[in-house]
N, C-alpha and C positions, 0 to 999 in steps of 0.2 A: 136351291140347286137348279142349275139351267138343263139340266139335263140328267135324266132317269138311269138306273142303276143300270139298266140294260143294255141301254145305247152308247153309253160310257165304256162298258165291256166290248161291244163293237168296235166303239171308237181307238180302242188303245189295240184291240186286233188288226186294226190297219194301218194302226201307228208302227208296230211293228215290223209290218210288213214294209213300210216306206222306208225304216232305218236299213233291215236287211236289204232293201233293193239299194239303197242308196250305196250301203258297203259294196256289192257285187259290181254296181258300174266304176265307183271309185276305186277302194282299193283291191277290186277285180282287175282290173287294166294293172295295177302296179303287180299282184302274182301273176297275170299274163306273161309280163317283160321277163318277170322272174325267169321263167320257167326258158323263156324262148331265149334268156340271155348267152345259152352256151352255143346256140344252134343259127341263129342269125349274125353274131359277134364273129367273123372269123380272125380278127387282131385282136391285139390289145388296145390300138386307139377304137376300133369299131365297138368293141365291148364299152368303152368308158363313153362313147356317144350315148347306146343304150340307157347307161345308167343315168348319165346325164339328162335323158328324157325324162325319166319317172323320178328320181333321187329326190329335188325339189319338193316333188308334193306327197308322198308316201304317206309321211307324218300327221296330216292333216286328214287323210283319206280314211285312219285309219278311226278317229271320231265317230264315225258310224256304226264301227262297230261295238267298241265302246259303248257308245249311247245304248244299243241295242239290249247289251248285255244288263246294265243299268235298267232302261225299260222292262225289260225279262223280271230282274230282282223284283220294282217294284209295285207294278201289275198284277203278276201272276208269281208271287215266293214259291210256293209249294212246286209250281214247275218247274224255277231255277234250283229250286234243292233236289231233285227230279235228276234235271237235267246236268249238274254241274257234280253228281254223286255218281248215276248211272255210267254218266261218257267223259267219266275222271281224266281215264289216259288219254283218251284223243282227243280231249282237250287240254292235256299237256302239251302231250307233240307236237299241239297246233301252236298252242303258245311258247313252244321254244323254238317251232322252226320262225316263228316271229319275230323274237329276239335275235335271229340271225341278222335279219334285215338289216337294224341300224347301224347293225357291228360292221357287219358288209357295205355298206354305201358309206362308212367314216373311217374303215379300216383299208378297204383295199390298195389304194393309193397312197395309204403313208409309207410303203416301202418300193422301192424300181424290181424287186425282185421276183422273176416270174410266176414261179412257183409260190409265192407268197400270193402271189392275185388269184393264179387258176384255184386255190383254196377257197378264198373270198369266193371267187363264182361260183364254186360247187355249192358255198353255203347260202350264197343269194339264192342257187335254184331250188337249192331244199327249200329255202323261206316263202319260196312264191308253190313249188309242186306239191307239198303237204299241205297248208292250210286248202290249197283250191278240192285238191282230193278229199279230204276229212269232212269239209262241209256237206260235202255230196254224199258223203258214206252218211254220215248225222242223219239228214233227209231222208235216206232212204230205210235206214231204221225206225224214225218214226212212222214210216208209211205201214212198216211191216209189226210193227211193235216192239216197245221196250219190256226185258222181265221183271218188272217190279209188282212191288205189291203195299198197299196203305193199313197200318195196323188202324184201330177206330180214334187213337189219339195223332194221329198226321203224321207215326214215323214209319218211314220207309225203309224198304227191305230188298234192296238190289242183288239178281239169281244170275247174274251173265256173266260173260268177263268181256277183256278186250277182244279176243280173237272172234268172239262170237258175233262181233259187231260186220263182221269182214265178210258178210254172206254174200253170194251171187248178187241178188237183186240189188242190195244196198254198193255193190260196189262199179254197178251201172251207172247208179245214182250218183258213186262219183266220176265216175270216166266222162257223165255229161256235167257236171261242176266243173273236172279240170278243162274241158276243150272249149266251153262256151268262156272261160275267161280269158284263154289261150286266145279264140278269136279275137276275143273284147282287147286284150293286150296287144296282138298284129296290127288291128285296125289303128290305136294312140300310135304305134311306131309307124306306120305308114303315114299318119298324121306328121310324124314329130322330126323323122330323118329324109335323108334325102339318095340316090347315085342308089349303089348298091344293098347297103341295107333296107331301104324302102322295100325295092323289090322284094328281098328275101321276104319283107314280111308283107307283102301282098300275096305270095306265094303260100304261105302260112296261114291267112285269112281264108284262104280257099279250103286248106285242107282241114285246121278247125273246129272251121262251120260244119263242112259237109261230115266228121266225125262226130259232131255236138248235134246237129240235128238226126244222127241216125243212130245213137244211143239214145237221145229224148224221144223219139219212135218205138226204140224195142221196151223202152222204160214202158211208156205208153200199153203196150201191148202187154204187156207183163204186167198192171195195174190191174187191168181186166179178169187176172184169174189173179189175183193176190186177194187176200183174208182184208176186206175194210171192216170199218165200225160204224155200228149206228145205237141212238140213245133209242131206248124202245119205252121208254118211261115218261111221265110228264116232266118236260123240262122248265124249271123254275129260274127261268130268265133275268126276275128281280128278285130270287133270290139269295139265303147267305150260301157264302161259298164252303159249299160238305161235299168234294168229290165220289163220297161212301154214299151219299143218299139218291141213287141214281141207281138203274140197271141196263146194262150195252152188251149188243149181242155183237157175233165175229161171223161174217161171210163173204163168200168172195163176189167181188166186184161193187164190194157196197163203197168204195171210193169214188163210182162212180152216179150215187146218189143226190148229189146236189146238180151235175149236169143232168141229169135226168128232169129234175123238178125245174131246172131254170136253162131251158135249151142255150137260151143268149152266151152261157157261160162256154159253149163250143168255142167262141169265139178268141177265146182266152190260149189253147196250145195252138189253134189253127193263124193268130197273130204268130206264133214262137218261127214256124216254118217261113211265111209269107217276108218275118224280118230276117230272117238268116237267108232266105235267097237275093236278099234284097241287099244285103249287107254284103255278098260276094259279087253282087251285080256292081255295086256303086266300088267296089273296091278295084275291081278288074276296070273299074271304069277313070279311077283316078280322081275319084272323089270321096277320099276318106275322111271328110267331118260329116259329110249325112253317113256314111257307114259307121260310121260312129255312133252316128243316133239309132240307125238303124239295129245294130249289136245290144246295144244300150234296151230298145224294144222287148230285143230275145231274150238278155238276160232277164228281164222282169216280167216277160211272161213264160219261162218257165219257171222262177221265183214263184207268182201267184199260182199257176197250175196246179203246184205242190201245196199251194196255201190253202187254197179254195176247193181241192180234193178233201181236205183234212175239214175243214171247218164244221163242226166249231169246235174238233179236238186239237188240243195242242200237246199231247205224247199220252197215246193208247199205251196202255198195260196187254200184252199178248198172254199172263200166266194169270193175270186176276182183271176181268173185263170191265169188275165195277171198279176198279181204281184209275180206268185210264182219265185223264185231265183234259175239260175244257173251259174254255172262255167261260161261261156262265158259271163255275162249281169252285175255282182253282185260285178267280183273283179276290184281290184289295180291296179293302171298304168302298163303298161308295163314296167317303169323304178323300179317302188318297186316290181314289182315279182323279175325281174333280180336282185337285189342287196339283196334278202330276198334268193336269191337261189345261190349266192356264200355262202352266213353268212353261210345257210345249209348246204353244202356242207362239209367246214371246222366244222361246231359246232356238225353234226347228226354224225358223226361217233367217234368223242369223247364221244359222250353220250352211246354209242353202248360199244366201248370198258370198261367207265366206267362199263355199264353195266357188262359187260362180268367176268372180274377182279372183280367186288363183288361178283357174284356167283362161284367162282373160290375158292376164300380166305373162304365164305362162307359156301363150302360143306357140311363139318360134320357134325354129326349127335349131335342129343339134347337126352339126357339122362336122368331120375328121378333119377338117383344117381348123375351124375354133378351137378342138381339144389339142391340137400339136400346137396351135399356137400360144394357149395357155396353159403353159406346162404344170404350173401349179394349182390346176383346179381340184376343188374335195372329191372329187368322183371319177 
């Protein structure tokens, strides 16, 4: 084995985190459009511009999160069972307002009749406004804890419901999900259209940000007196994974324990700000492929923020303290991380370069005179 049970456990924690960031900039930008497609579209040719920006690549963008899901199962089981038991329904909802997606970008345009598209758009924006919300609600219950509970043979005992998921803090947590994607989405159409609609969504990048970065603030703030966790037992890093043989206490601000011990880690929300003004600078400025990158920055550093608050838990128990789940207690043998981290090794950078090569091919810009004058295009 090239590599110890422990660092393996590391290694697939920031594996993780790469897919989820990877999802948030990809198919983050395609629920941006989503959402913004009722609101910057003021025709119908303008609207089928929109869709023609993102339509293309949805499909592909949506591989990361897939993978993630994947990664989740088979890293860490006990916390996709966890996780895919506790937050059943909203992860329905997420997954049907998904299914809108395809139906919407293959269905709208097989009919001229209006009322049949403005449908189609309401269900694209459901497809892009819930998953972006839901993710952020997710986050922000793990921050706060989930009510489960581990009997001594590994079955679990879920005490919440849906509605409970829908607290204050967690729903912070989505308001800065949907806005930072909302940016990340202005900024590709600012990229992608031209005359009027650009505008709209330069006007859109402004407002966004400055919403996304001022819910990541009072999030922030609100951190500071939320209930964190810490392992107050010896942690057995190489370890077999027994989430039960462990003791964690619950107090406020203890989210704030790893910035504490590793100052440099400031470094991580205070990038989130510096790129979101930096992203409304370069957008006012008319230069939306570095605000691109720039947005791209904020989403994944407030991605990590949330990451590296939590570490090394990956979903607290708030009703039984010794069952909450981390990287060292919760994952896969030592022999399926090693064989899951060669697969990655050769498959993650395929995906990347796929990546790469469709926004490559895909640059150019989308036009109201291309769509009028290709009447029969799928979108």
């Amino acid at each position: 084995m090239i590599f110890d049970y422990e660092t393996l456990r590391c290694i697939w924690w920031a594996f993780l985190g790469v897919l989820l960031i990877g999802f948030a900039i990809t198919g983050g930008y395609d629920c941006g459009v989503g959402v913004l497609l009722p609101f910057l579209g003021k025709t119908d040719d303008e609207r089928r511009v929109i869709l023609n920006a993102s339509a293309p690549t949805w499909e592909g963008n949506q591989v990361w999160l897939i993978t993630a899901g994947g990664a989740l199962f088979a890293a860490w089981p006990i916390a996709y069972a966890v996780a895919f038991s506790s937050l059943y329904i909203a992860l329905f909802l997420t997954l049907f307002a998904l299914w809108l997606r395809p139906l919407g970008f293959d269905y709208r345009s097989k009919m001229p009749n209006q009322q049949w598209r403005d449908w189609w758009d309401k269900a694209l924006f459901v497809g892009g406004f819930v998953p972006a919300l839901i993710f952020g609600v997710a986050f922000g219950n793990l921050l706060k804890g989930i009510p489960f509970h581990l009997e001594s043979d590994m079955r679990m005992t879920y005490l919440g419901d849906f509605f409970g998921l829908l607290n204050p803090f967690a729903l912070i947590a989505g308001v800065v999900s949907l806005f930072m994607l909302v940016m990340h989405g202005a900024v590709f159409l600012q990229i992608k259209t031209v005359g009027e609609i650009q505008q709209r969504a330069k006007k859109a990048v402004t407002l966004a940000t400055s919403i996304a970065l001022s819910a990541f603030a009072l999030a922030g703030l609100w951190v500071t007196r939320l209930e964190g966790y810490h392992i107050t037992s010896t942690v057995l890093q190489n370890g077999a994974s027994n989430p039960l043989a462990k003791f964690v206490k619950r107090s406020e601000g203890l989210w704030l324990d790893n910035y504490e011990h590793v100052p440099a880690l400031w470094a991580i929300p205070v990038l989130v700000f510096v790129a979101g003004g930096l992203t409304i600078w370069l957008s006012k400025k008319d230069r939306p492929g570095w605000a691109f990158v720039s947005s791209s920055v904020a989403v994944a550093g407030i991605i990590l923020t949330a990451g590296v608050s939590m570490f090394p838990f990956l979903i607290p128990s708030n009703i039984s303290l010794n069952s909450s789940l981390t990287i060292w207690d919760a994952s896969s043998s030592h022999r399926t991380l090693q064989i899951m981290f060669w697969a990655t090794v050769i498959f993650l950078p395929i995906i990347l370069t796929y990546t790469r090569w469709v926004f490559s091919v895909m640059r150019g810009k989308i036009t109201v005179e291309q769509i009028q004058q290709n009447t029969h295009s799928l979108y």
